[in-house]
PAMARKOL-457363 format. One line per 10 residues: their letters; for each residue x, z, y of C-alpha. Coordinates in steps of 0.2 Angstrom, whole numbers, always signed. Each point is the difference from the previous one (the first is absolute). Example, Ala and Ser with C-alpha at 12.3 -4.5 7.8 and 13.67 -1.06 7.14 Angstrom:
as = +62 +39 -22 ~ +6 -3 +17
***
This chain:
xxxxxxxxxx = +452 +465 +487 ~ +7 -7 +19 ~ +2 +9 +16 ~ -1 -1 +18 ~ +8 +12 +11 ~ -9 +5 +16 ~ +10 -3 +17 ~ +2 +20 -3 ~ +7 -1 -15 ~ -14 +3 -12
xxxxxxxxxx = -2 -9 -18 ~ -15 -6 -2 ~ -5 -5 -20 ~ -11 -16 -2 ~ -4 -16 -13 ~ -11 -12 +0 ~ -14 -12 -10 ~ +0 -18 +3 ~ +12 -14 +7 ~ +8 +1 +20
xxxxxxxxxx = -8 -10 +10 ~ -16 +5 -6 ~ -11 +9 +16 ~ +5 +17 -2 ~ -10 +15 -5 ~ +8 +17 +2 ~ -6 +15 -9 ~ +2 +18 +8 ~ -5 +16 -13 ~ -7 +15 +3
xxxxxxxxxx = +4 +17 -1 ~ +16 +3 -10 ~ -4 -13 -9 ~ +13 -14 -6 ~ -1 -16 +0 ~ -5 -2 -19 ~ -18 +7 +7 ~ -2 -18 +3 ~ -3 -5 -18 ~ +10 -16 -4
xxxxxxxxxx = -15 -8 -8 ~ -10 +1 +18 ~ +16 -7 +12 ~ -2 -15 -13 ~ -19 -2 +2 ~ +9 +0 +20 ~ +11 -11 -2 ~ -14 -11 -7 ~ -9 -1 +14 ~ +14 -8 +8
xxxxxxxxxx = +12 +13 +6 ~ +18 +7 -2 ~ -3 +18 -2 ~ +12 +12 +4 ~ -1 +20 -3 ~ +13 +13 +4 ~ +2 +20 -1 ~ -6 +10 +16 ~ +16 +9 +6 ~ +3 +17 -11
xxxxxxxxxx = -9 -7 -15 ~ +10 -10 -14 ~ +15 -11 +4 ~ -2 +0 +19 ~ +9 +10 +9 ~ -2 +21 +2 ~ -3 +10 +15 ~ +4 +17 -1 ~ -1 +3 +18 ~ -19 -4 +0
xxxxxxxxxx = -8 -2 +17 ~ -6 -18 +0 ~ -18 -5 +1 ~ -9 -15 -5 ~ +7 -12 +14 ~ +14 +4 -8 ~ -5 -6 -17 ~ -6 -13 +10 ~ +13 -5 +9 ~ +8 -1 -19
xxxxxxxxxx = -10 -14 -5 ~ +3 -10 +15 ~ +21 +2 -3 ~ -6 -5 -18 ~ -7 -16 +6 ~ +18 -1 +10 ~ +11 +3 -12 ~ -12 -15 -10 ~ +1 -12 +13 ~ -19 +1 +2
xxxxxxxxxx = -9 -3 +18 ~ -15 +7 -6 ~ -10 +2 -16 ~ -17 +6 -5 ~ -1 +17 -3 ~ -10 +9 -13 ~ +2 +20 -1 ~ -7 +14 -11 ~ -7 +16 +5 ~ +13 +9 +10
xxxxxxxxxx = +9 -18 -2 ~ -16 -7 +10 ~ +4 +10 +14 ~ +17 -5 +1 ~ -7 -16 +3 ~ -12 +5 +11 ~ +17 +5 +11 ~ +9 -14 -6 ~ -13 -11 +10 ~ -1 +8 +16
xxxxxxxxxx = +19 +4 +3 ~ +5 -20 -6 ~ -16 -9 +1 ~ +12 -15 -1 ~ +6 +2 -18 ~ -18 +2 -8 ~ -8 -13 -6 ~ -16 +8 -9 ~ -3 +16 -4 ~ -7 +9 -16
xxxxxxxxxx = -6 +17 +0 ~ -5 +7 -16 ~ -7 +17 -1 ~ +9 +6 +17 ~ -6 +10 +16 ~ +0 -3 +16 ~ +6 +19 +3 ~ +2 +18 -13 ~ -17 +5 +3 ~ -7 -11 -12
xxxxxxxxxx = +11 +4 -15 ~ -10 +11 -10 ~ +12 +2 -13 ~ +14 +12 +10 ~ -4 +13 -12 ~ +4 -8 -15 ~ +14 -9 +8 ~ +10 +16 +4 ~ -3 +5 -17 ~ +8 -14 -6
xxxxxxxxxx = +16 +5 +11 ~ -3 +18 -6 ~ +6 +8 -17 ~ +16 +2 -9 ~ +9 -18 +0 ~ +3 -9 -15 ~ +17 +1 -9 ~ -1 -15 -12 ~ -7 -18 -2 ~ -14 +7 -10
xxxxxxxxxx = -5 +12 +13 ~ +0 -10 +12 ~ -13 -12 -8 ~ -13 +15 -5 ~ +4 +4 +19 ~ -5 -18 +6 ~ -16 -3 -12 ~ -3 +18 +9 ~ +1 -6 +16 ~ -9 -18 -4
xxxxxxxxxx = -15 +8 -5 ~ -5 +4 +15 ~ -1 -21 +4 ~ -11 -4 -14 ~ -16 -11 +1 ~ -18 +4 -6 ~ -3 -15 -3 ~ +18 -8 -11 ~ +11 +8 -13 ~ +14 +7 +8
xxxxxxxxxx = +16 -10 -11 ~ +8 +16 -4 ~ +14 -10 -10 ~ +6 -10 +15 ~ +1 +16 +10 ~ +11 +9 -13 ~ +12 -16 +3 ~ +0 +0 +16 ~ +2 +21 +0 ~ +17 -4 -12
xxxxxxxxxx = +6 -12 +12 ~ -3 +9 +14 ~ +11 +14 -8 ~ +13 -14 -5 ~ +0 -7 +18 ~ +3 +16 +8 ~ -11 +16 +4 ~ +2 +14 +11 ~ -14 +12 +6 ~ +6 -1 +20
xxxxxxxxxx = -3 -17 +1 ~ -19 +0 -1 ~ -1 +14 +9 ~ +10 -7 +16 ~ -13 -13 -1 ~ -12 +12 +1 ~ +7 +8 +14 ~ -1 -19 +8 ~ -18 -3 -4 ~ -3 +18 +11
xxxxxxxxxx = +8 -5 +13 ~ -9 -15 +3 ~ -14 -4 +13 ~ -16 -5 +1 ~ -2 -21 -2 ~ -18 -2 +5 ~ +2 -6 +17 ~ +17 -9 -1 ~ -8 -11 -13 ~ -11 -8 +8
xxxxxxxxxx = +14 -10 +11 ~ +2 -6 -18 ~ -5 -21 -2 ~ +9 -2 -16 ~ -12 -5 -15 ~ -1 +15 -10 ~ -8 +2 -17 ~ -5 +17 -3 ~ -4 +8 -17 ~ -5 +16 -6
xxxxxxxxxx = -7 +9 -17 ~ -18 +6 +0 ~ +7 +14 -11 ~ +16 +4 +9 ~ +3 +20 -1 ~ +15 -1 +12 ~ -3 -12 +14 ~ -19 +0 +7 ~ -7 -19 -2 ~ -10 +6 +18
xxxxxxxxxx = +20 -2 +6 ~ -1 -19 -4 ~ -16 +0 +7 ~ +7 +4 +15 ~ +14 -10 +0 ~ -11 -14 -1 ~ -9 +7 +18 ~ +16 +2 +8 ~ +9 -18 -5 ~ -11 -15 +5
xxxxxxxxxx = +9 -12 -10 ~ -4 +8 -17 ~ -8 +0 -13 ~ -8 +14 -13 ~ -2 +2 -21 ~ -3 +15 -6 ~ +1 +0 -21 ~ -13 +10 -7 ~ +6 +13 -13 ~ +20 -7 +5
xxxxxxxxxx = +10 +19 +6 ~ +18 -1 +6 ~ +7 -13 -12 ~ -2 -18 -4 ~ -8 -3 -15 ~ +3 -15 -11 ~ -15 -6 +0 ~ -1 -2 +18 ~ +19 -9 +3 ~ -10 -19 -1
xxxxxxxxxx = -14 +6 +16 ~ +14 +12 +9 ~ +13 -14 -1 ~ -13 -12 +4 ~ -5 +9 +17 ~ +19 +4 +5 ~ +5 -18 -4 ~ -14 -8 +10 ~ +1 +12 +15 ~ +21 -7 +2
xxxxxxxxxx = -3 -16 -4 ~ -16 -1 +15 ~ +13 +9 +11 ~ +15 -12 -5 ~ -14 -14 +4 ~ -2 +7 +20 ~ +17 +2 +4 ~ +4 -18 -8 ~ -13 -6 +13 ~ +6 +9 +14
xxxxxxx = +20 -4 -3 ~ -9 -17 -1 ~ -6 +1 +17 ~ +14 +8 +9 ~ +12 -13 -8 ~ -11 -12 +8 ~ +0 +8 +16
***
């Protein structure tokens, strides 16, 4: 695992798939989730597609650095990605987030347009209301806290459920992993929470996004039971450079059988992006 620390002081855990000089594609999770939500087997079908993909650990979860003191907000988290592409030496990259990772992005774009080069939404929201799951996600944050590796995985495949598809199995064996490595990695009950805490503080996008001209691919699960699909719906309305797939029978999860078409999509929508800003530095060299 290597580091970057923040221009506050602020460790921020990350690896990567793929060789440097690659364009890169940075990964931002979701709600208290660690980077190892990003399956390894989908950052290689990334990495395929032509990219270095990189993907790190949201502030207060895993290796990155703790914030007992709370009070941030999502410009904050995004404001971490942007040090992040600092601290990497990194103009800009394309940028593909994940639920409450997705909105991170969303912010990432409209405080430093400059350092997105795509974006990738995937089951996100322009705003709370459209998170349908609130209930189950304070539950998830509720209850006695697991003392031991192997109740923190019965308390993960717990939480998981919740982001299952109707239409794919959900890989029940990959999560108890990614539960015990979780655990390994480092766990503590705050963290989430401060996030959460972060997520409520957060306004309204709607309006602000539609300043956006970044090509944005947007994908959503038919069967999502956290995130409404009507929320990429309307992130679609609200950013003109977009475009929409919604997976029938996908919830809040990727599911393997998808990775090809999901890759596919994100890979195509940088690589179009990356073809635009080659044809205008073109130009402006010229002029």
């Amino acid at each position: 695992m290597t580091f970057v620390i923040t221009p506050g002081g602020s460790r921020i855990a990350w690896d990567s798939f793929g060789v440097e000089g690659l364009p890169p594609l940075v990964l931002i999770q979701g709600h208290g989730a660690q980077l190892l939500g990003w399956r390894p087997g989908f950052c290689e079908r990334l990495v395929q597609e032509g990219f270095r993909v990189i993907r790190f650990d949201n502030r207060d979860v895993g290796q990155s650095q703790r914030h007992p003191e709370g009070g941030y907000d999502l410009s904050d988290l995004a404001d971490d990605t942007a040090y992040l592409l600092d601290g990497l030496h990194l103009d800009s990259a394309h940028i593909v987030g994940q639920s409450m990772g997705g909105m991170v992005a969303q912010e990432l774009a409209l405080r430093h347009p400059e350092r997105v080069r795509s974006l990738g939404l995937i089951y996100t929201a322009p705003s709370l209301r459209y998170f349908r799951g609130r209930d189950a996600i304070s539950e998830r944050l509720g209850g006695a806290a697991p003392k031991s590796r192997d109740e923190f995985i019965s308390y993960y495949l717990a939480a998981e459920e919740v982001c299952r598809s109707e239409g794919y199995p959900q890989d029940v064996e990959w999560l108890s992993e990614v539960g015990g490595q979780t655990w390994d990695r480092g766990w503590e009950p705050d963290g989430p929470e401060r996030q959460m805490q972060a997520l409520l503080a957060t306004t309204d996008h709607d309006e602000m996004l539609r300043s956006l001209s970044v090509s944005t691919a947007i994908l959503a699960g038919g069967s999502d039971q956290l995130v409404d699909p009507d929320a990429s719906v309307r992130l679609h309305e609200v950013i003109s450079s977009s475009t929409l797939t919604i997976f029938p029978g996908m919830g809040h999860e990727l599911p393997e059988p998808l990775w090809d078409e999901i890759a596919g999509l994100l890979g195509a929508n940088a690589r179009g992006a990356d073809s635009v800003i080659g044809v205008r530095d073109e130009r402006n060299a010229r002029a």
